[in-house]
C-alpha positions in Angstrom: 0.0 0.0 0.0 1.3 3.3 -0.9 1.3 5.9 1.6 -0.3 9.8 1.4 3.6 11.3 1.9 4.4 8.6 -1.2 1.8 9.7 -3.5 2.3 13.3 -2.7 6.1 12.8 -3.2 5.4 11.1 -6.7 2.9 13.2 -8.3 5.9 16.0 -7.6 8.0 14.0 -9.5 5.7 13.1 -11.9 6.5 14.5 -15.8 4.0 16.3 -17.6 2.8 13.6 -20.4 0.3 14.1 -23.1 -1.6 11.1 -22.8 -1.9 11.6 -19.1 -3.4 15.4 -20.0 -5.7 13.7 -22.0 -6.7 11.3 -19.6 -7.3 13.5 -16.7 -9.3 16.1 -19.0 -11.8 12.5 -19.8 -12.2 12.4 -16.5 -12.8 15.6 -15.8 -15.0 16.2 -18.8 -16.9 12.8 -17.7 -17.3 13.3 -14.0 -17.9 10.0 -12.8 -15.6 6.8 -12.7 -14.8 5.8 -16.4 -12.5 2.6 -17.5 -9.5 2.7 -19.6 -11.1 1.1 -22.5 -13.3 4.0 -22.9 -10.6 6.2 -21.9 -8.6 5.2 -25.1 -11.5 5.0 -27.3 -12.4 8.6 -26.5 -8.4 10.1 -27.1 -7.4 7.6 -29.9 -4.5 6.2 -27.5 -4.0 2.2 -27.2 -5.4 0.5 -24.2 -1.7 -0.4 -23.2 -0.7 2.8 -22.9 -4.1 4.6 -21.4 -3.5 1.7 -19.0 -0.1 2.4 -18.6 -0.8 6.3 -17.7 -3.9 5.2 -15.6 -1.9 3.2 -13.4 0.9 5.9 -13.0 -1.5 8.3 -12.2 -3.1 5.6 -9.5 0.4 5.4 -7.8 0.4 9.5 -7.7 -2.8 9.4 -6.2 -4.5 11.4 -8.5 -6.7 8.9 -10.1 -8.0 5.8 -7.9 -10.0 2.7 -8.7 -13.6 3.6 -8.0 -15.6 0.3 -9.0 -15.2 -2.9 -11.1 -17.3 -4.6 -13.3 -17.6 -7.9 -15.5 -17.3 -7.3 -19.5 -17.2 -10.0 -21.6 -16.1 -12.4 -18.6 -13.2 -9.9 -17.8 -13.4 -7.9 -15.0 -13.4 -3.9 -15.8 -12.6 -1.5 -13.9 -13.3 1.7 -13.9 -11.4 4.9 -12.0 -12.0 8.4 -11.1 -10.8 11.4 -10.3 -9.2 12.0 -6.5 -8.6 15.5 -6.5 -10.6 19.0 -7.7 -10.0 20.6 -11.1 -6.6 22.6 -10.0 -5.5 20.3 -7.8 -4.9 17.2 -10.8 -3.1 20.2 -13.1 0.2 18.1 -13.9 1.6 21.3 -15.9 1.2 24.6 -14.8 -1.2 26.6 -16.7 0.7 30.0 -16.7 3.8 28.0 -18.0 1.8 26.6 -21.0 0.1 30.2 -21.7 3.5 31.6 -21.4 5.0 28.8 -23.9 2.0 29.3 -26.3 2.5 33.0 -26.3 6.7 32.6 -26.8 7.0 34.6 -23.5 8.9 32.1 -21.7 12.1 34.1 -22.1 12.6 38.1 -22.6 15.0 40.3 -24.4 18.1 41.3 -22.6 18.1 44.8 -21.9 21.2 45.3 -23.0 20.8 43.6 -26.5 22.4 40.7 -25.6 21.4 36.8 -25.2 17.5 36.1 -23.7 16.7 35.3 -20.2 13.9 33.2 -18.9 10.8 35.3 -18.0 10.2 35.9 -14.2 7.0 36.2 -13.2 5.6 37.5 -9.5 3.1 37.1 -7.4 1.0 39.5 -8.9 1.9 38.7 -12.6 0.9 35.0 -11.7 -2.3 36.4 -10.4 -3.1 38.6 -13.4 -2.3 35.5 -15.7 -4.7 33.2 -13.8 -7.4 35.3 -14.3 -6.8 35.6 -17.8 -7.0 32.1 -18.0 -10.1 31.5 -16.3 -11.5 34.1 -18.2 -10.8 32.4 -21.4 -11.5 28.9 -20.1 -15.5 28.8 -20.8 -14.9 30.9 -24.4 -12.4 28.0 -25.6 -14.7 25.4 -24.2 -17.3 26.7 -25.9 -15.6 26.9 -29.4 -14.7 23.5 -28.7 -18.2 22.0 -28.0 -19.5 24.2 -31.3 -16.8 22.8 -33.7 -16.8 19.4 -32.1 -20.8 19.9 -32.8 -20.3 20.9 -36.3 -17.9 18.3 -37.5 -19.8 15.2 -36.1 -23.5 16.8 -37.1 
């Protein structure tokens, strides 16, 4: 049995993985217990590696097994979600908006090589609520185009 001071020390340590994104935005989006077959027939990923993620994310203690079932003389099983919406973030938001906008580094002053961008406290803040404000309006645009290319 893992412990809570293990599973908080390896979801630290856990890398930022796309499949794993995609997983934990399933869940989310779902928002009750969901199995790994569905998981990969919903993002186009192979059941060995959905299950693969799944099971990593179990050890960080951000997913956990929530029920079983019998399928086709198998038994299924089917995991959810552990922690709230900000709390299961495996990449920092403000990093990827930073990345996406090509502000993770800033001109020297001087003319001379980059340097990383430094954000503070209130920069972060301002940043966050840009993001949140955004959130719902690229949702949105999501559902409508999703919407328009399966109608």
């Amino acid at each position: 049995m893992v412990t809570k001071s293990e599973q908080k020390r390896r979801r630290e340590t856990l890398r930022p993985h796309p499949t794993r994104d995609k997983i934990i935005d399933v869940m989310r989006s779902y928002g009750k217990p969901i199995s790994p077959t569905e998981v990969s027939r919903i993002t186009g990923e192979t059941l060995g590696s959905t299950a693969y993620h799944v099971r990593t994310l179990v050890e960080a203690g951000v997913v956990e097994l929530a029920d079983e079932g019998r399928a086709r003389g198998a038994v299924e099983h089917f995991y959810a979600l552990v922690r709230s919406d900000e709390e299961t973030r495996l990449v920092d938001p403000v990093r990827q908006l930073l990345g996406l906008c090509g502000a993770l580094t800033v001109p020297a002053p001087d003319g001379g090589y980059p340097r990383s961008a430094a954000l503070d406290e209130s920069a972060r803040e301002q940043l966050q609520r840009m993001i949140a404000r955004l959130r719902p309006e690229v949702r949105d645009i999501v559902a409508a185009a999703t919407a328009r290319t399966r109608g």
